[in-house]
PDB file of N, H, CA, C and O in Angstrom:
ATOM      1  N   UNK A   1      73.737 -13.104  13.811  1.00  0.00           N
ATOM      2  CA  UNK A   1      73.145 -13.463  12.529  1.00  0.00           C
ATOM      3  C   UNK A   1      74.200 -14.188  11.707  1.00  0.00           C
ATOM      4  O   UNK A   1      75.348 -13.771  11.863  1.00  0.00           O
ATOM      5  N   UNK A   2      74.045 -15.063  10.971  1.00  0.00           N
ATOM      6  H   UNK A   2      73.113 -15.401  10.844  1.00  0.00           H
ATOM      7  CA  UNK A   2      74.383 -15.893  10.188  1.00  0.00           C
ATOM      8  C   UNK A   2      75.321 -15.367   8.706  1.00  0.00           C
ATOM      9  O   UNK A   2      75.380 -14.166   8.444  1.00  0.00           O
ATOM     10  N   UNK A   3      75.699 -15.932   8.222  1.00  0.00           N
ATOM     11  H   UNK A   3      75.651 -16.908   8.435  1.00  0.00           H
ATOM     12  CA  UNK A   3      76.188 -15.232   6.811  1.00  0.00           C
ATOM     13  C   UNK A   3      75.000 -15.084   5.753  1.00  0.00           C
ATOM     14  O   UNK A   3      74.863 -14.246   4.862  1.00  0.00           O
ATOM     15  N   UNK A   4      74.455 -15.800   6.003  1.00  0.00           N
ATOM     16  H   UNK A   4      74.567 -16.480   6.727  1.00  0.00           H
ATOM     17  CA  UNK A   4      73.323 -16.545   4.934  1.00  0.00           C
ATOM     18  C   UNK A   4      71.597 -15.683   5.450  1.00  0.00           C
ATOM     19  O   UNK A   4      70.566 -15.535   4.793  1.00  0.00           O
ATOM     20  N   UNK A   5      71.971 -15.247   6.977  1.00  0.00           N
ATOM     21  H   UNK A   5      72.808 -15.367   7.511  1.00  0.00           H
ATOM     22  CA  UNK A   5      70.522 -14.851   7.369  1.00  0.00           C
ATOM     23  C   UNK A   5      70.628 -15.523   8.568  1.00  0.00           C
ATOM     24  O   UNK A   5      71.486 -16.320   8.945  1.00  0.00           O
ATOM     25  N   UNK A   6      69.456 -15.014   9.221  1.00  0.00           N
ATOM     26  H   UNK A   6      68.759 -14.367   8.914  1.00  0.00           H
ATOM     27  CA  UNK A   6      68.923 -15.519  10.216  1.00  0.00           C
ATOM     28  C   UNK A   6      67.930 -16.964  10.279  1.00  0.00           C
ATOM     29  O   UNK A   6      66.983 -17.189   9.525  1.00  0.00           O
ATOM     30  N   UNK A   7      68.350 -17.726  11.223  1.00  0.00           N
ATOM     31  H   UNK A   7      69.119 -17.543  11.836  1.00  0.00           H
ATOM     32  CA  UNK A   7      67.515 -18.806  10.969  1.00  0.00           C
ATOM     33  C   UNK A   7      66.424 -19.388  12.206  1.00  0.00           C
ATOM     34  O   UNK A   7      66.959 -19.526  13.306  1.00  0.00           O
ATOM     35  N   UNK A   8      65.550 -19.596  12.154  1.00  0.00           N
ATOM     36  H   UNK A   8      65.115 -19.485  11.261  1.00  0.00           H
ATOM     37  CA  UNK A   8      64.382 -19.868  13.267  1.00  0.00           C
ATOM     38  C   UNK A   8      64.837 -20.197  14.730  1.00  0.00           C
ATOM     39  O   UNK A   8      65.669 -21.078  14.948  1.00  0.00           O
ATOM     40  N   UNK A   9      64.372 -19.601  15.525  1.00  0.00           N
ATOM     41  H   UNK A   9      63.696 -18.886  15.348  1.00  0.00           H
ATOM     42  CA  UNK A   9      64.835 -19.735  16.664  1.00  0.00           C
ATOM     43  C   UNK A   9      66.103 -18.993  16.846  1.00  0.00           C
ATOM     44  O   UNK A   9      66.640 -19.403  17.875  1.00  0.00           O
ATOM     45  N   UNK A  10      66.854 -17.999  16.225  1.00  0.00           N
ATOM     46  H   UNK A  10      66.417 -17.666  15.389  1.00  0.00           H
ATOM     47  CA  UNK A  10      67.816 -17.446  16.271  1.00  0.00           C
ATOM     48  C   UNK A  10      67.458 -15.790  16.762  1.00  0.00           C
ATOM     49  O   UNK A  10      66.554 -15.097  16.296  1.00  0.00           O
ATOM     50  N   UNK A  11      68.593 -15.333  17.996  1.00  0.00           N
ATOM     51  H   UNK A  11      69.328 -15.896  18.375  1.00  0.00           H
ATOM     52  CA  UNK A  11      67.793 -13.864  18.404  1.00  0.00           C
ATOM     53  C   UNK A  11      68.420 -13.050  17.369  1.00  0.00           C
ATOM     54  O   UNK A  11      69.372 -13.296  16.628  1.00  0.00           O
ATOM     55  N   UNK A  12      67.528 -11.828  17.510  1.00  0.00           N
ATOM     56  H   UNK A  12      66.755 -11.628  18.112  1.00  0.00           H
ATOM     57  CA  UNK A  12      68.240 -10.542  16.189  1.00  0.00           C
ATOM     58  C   UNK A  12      69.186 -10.374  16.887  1.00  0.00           C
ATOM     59  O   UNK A  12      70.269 -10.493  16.315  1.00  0.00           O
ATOM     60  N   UNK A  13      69.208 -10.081  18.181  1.00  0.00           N
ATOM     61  H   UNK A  13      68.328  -9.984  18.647  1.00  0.00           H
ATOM     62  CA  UNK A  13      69.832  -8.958  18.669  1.00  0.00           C
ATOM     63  C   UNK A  13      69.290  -7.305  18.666  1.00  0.00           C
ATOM     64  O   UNK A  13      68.273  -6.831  19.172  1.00  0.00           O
ATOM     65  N   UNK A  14      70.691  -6.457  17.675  1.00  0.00           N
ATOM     66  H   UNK A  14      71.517  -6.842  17.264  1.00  0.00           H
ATOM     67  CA  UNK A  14      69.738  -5.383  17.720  1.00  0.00           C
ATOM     68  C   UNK A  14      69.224  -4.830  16.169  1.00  0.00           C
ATOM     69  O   UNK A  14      69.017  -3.754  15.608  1.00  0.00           O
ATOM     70  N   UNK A  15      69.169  -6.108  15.900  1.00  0.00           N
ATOM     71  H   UNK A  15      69.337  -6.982  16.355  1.00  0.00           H
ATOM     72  CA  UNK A  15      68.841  -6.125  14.314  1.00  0.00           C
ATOM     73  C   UNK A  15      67.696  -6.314  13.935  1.00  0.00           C
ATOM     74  O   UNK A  15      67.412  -6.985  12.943  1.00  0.00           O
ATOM     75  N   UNK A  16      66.654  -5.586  14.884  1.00  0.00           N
ATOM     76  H   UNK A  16      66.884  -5.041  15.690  1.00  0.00           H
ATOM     77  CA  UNK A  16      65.506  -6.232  14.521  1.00  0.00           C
ATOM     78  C   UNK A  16      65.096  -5.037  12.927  1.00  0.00           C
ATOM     79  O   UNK A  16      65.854  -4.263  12.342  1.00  0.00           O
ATOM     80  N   UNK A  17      63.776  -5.324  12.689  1.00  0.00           N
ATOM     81  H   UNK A  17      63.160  -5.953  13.163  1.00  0.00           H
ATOM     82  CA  UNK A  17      62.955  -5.030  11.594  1.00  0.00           C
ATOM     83  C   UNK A  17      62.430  -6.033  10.626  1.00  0.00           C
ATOM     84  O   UNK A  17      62.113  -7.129  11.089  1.00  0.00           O
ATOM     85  N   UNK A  18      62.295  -5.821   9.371  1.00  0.00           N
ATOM     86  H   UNK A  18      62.553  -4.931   8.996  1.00  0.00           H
ATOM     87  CA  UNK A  18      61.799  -6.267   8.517  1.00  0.00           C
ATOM     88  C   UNK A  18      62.067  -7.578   7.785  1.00  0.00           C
ATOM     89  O   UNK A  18      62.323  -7.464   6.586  1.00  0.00           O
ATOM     90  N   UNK A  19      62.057  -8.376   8.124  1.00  0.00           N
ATOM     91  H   UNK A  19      61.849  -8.469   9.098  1.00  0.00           H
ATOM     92  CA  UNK A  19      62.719  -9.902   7.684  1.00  0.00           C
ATOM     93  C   UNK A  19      61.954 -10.397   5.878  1.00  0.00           C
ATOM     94  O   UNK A  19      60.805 -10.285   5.450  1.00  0.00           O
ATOM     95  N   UNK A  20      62.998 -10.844   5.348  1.00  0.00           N
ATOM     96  H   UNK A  20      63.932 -10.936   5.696  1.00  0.00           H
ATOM     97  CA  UNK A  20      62.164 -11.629   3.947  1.00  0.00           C
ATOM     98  C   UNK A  20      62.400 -13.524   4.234  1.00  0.00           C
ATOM     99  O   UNK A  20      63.378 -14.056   4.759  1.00  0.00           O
ATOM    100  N   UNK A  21      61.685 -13.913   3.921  1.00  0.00           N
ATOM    101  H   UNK A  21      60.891 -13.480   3.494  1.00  0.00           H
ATOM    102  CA  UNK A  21      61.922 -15.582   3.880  1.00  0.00           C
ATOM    103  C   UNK A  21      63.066 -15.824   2.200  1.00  0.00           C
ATOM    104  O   UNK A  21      62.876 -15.265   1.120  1.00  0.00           O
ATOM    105  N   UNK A  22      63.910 -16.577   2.467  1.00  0.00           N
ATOM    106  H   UNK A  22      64.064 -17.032   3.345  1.00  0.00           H
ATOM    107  CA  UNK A  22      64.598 -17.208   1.788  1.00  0.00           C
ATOM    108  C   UNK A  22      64.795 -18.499   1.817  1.00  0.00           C
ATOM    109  O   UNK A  22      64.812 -19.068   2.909  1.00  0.00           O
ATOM    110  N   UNK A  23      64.989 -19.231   0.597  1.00  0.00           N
ATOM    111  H   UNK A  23      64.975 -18.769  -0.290  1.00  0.00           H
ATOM    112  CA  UNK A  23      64.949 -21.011   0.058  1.00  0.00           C
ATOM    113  C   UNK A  23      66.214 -21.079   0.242  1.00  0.00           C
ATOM    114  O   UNK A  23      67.043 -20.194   0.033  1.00  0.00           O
ATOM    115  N   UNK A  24      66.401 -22.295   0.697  1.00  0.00           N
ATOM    116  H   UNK A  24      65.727 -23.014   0.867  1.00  0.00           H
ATOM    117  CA  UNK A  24      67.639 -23.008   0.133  1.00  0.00           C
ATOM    118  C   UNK A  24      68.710 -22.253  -1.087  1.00  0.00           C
ATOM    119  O   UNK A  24      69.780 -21.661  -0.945  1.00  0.00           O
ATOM    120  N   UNK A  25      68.163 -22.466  -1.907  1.00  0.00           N
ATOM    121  H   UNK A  25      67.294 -22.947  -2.022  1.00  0.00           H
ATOM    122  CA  UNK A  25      69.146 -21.714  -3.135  1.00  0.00           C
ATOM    123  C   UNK A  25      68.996 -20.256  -3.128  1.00  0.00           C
ATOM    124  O   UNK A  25      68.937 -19.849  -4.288  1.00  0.00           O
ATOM    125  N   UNK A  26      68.933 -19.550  -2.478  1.00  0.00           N
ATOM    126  H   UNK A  26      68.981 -19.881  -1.535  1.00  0.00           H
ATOM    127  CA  UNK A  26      68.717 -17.940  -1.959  1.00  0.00           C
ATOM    128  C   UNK A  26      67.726 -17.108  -2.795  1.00  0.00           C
ATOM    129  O   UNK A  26      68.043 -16.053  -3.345  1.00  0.00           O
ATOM    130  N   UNK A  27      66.385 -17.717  -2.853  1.00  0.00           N
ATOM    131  H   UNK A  27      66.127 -18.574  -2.406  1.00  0.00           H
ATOM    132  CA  UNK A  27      65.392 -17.096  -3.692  1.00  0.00           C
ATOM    133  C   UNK A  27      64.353 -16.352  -2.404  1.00  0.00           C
ATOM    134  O   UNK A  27      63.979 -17.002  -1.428  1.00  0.00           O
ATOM    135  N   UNK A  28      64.062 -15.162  -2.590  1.00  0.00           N
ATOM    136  H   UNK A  28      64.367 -14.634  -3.383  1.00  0.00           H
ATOM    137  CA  UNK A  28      62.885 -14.895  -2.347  1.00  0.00           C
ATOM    138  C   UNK A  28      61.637 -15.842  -2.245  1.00  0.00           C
ATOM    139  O   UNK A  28      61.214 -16.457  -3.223  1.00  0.00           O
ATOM    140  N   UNK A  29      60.965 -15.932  -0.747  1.00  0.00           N
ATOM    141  H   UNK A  29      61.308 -15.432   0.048  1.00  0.00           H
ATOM    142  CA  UNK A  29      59.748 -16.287  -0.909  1.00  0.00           C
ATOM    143  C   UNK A  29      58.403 -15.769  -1.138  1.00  0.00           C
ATOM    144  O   UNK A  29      57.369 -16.375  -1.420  1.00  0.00           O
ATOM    145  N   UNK A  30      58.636 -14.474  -0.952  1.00  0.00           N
ATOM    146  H   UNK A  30      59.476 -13.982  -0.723  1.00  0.00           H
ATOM    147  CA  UNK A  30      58.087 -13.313  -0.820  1.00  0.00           C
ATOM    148  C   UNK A  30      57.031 -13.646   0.331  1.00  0.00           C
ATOM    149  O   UNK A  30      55.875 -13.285   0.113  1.00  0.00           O
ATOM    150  N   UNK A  31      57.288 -14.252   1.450  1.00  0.00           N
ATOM    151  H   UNK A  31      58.228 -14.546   1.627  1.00  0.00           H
ATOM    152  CA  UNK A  31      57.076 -13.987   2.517  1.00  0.00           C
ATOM    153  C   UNK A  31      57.862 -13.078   3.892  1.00  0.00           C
ATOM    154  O   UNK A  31      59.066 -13.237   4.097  1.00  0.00           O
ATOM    155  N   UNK A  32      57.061 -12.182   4.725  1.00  0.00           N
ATOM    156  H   UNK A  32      56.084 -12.054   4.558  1.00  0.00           H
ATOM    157  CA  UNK A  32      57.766 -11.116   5.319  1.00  0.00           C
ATOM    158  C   UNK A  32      57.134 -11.572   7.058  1.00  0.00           C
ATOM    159  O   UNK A  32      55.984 -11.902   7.349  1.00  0.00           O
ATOM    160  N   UNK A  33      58.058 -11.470   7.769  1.00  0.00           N
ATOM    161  H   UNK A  33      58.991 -11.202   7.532  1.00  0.00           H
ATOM    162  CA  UNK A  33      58.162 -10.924   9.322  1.00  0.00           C
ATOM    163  C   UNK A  33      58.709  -9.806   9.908  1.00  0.00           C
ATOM    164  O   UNK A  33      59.803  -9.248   9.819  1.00  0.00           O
ATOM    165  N   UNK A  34      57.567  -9.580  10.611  1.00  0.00           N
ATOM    166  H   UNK A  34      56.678 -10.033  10.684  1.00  0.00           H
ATOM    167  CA  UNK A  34      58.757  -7.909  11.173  1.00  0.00           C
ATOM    168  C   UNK A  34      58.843  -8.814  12.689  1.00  0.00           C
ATOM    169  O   UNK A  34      57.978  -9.468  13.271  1.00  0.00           O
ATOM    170  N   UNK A  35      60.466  -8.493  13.069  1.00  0.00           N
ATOM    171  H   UNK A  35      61.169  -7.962  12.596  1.00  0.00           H
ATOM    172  CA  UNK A  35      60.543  -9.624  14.512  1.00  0.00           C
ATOM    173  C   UNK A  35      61.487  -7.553  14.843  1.00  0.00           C
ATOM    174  O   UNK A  35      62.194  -6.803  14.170  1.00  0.00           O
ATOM    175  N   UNK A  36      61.004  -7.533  15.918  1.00  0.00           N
ATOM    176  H   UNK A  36      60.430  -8.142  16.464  1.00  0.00           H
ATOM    177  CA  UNK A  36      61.842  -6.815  17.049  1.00  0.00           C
ATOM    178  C   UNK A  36      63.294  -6.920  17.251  1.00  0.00           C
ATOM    179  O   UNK A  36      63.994  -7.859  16.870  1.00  0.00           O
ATOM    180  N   UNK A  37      63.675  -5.899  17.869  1.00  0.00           N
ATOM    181  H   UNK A  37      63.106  -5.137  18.179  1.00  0.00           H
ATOM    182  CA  UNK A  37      65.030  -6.358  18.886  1.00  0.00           C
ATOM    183  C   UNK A  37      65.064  -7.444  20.027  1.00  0.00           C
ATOM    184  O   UNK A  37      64.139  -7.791  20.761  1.00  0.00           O
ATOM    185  N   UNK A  38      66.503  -7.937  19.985  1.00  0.00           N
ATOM    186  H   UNK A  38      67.254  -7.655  19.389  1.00  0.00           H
ATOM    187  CA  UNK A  38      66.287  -9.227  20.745  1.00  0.00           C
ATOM    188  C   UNK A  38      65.394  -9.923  20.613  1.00  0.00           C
ATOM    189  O   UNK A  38      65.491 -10.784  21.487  1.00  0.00           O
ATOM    190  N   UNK A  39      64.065 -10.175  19.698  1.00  0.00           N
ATOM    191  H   UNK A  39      63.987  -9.475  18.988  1.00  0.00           H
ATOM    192  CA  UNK A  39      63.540 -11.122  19.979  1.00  0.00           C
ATOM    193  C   UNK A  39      63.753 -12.805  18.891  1.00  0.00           C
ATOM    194  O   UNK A  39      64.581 -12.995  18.000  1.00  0.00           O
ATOM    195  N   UNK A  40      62.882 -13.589  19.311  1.00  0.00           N
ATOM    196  H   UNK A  40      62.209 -13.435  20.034  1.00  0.00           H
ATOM    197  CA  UNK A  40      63.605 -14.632  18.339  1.00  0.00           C
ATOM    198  C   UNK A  40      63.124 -14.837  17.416  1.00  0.00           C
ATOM    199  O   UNK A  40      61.893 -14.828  17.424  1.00  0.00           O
ATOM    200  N   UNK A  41      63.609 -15.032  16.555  1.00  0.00           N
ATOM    201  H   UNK A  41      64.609 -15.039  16.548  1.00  0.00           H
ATOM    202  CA  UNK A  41      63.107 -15.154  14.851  1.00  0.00           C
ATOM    203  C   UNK A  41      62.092 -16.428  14.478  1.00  0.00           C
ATOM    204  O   UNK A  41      62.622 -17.518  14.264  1.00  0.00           O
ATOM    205  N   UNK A  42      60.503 -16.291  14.391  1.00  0.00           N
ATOM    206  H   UNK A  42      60.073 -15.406  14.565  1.00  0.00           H
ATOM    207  CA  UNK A  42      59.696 -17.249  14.195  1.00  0.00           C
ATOM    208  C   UNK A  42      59.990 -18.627  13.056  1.00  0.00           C
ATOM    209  O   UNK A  42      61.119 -18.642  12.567  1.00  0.00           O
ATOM    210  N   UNK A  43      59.536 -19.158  12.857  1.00  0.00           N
ATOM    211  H   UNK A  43      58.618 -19.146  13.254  1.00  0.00           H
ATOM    212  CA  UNK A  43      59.653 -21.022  12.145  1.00  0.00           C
ATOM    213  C   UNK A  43      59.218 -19.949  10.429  1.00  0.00           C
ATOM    214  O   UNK A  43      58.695 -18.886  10.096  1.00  0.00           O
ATOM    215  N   UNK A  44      59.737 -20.901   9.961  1.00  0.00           N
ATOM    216  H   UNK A  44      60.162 -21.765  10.232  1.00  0.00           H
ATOM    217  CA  UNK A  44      59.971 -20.688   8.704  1.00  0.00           C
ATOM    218  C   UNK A  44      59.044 -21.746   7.367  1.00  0.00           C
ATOM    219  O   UNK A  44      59.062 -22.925   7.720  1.00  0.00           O
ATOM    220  N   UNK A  45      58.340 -21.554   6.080  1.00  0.00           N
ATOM    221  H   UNK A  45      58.325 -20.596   5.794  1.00  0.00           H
ATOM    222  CA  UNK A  45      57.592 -22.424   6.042  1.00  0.00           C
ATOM    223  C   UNK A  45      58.212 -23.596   5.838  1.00  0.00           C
ATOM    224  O   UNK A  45      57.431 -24.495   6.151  1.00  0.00           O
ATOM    225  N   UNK A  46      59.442 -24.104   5.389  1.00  0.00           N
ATOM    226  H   UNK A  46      60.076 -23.374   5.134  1.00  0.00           H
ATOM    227  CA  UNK A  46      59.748 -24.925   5.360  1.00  0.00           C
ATOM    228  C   UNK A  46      61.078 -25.214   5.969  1.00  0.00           C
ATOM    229  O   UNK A  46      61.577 -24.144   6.316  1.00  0.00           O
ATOM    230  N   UNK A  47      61.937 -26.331   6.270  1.00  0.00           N
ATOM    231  H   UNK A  47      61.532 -27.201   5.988  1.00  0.00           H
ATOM    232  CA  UNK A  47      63.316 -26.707   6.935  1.00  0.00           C
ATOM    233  C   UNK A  47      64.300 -25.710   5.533  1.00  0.00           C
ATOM    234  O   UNK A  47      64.226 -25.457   4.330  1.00  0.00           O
ATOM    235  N   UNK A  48      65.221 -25.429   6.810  1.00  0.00           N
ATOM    236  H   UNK A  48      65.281 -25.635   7.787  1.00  0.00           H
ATOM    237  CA  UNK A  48      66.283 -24.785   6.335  1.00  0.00           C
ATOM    238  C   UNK A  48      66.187 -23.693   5.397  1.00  0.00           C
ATOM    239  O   UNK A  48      67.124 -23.453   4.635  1.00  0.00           O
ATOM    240  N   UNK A  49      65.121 -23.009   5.396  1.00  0.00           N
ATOM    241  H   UNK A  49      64.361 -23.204   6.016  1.00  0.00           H
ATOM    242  CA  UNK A  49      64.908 -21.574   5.069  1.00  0.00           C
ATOM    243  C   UNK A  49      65.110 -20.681   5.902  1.00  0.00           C
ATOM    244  O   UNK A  49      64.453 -20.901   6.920  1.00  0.00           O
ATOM    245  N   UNK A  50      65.844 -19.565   5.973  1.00  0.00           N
ATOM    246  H   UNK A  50      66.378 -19.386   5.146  1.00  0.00           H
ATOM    247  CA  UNK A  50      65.892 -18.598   6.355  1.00  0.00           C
ATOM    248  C   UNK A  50      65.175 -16.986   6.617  1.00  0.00           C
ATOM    249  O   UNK A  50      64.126 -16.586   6.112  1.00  0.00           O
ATOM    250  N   UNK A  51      65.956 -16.333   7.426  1.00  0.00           N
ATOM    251  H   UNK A  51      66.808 -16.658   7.837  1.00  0.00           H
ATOM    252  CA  UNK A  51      65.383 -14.770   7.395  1.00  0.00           C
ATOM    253  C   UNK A  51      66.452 -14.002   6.855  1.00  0.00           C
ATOM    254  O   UNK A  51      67.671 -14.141   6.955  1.00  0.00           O
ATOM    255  N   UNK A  52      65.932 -13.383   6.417  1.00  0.00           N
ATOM    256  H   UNK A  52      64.942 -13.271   6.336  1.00  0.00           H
ATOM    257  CA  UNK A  52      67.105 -12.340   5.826  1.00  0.00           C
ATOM    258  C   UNK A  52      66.687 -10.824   6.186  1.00  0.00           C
ATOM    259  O   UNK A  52      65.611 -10.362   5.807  1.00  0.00           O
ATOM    260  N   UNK A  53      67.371 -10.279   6.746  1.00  0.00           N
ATOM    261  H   UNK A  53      68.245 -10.655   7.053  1.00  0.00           H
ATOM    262  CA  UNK A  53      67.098  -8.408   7.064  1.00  0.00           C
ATOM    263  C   UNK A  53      66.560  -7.505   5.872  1.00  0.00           C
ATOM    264  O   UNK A  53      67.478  -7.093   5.163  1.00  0.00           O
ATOM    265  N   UNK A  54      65.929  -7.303   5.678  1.00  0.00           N
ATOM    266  H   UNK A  54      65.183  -7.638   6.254  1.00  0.00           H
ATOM    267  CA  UNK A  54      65.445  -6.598   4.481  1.00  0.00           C
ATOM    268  C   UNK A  54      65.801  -4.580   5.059  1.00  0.00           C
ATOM    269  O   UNK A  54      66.814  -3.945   4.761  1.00  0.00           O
ATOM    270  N   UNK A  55      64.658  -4.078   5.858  1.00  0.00           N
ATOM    271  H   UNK A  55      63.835  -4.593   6.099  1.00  0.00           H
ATOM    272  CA  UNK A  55      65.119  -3.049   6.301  1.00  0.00           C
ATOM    273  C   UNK A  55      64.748  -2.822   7.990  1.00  0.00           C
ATOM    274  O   UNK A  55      63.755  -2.701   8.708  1.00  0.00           O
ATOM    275  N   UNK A  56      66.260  -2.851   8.100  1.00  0.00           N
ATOM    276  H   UNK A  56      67.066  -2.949   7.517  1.00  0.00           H
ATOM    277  CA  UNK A  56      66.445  -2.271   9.830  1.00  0.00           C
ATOM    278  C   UNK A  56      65.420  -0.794  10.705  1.00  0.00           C
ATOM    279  O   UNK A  56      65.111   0.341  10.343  1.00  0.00           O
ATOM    280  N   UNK A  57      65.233  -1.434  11.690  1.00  0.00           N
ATOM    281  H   UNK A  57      65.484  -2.356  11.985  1.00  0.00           H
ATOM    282  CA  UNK A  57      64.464  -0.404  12.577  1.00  0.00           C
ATOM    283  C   UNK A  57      65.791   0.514  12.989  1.00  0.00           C
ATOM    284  O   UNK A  57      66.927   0.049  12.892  1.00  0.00           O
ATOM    285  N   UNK A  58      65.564   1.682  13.393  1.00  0.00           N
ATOM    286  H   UNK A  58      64.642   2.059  13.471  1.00  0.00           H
ATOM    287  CA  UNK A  58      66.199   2.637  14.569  1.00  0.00           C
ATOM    288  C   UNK A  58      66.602   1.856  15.666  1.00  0.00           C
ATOM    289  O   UNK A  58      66.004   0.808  15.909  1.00  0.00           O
ATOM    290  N   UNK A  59      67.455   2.203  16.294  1.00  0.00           N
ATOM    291  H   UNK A  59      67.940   3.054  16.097  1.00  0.00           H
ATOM    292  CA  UNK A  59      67.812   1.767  17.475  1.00  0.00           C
ATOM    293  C   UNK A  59      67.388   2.989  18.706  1.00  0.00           C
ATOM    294  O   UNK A  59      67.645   4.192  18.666  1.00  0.00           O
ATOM    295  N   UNK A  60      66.805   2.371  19.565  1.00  0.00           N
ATOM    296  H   UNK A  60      66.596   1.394  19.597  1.00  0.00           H
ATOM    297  CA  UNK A  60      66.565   3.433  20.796  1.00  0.00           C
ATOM    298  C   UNK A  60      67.124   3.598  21.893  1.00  0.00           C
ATOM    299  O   UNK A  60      67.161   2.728  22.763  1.00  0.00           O
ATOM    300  N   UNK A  61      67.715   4.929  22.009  1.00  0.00           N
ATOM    301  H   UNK A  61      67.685   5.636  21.303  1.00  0.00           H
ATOM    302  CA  UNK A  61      68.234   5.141  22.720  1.00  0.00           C
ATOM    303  C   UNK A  61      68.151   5.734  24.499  1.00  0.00           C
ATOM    304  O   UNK A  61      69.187   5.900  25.143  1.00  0.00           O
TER     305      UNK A  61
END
């Protein structure tokens, strides 16, 4: 993950859970994805917006 967030097409790893969309200038879009572990982080509504972790799942062991 990024400093800034996660960005489309980028894997969590084991960071999955609760994603928020973020602008350019780091505003809330108040749009939400929940993406899994390892999986890859879906398109965003617009270029160069981000995901940002809001709240993490458990990890299983």
């Amino acid at each position: 993950m990024s400093k800034n967030g996660l960005k489309p097409g980028q894997n969590t790893g084991k960071d999955g859970g609760i994603y928020e969309q973020f602008n350019t200038r780091g505003n809330p879009t108040g749009r939400f994805a929940t993406i899994r572990d390892n999986e890859i982080a879906p398109p965003t509504a617009k270029k160069n917006y981000y995901w940002k972790l809001k709240v993490k799942t458990p990890d299983s062991k």
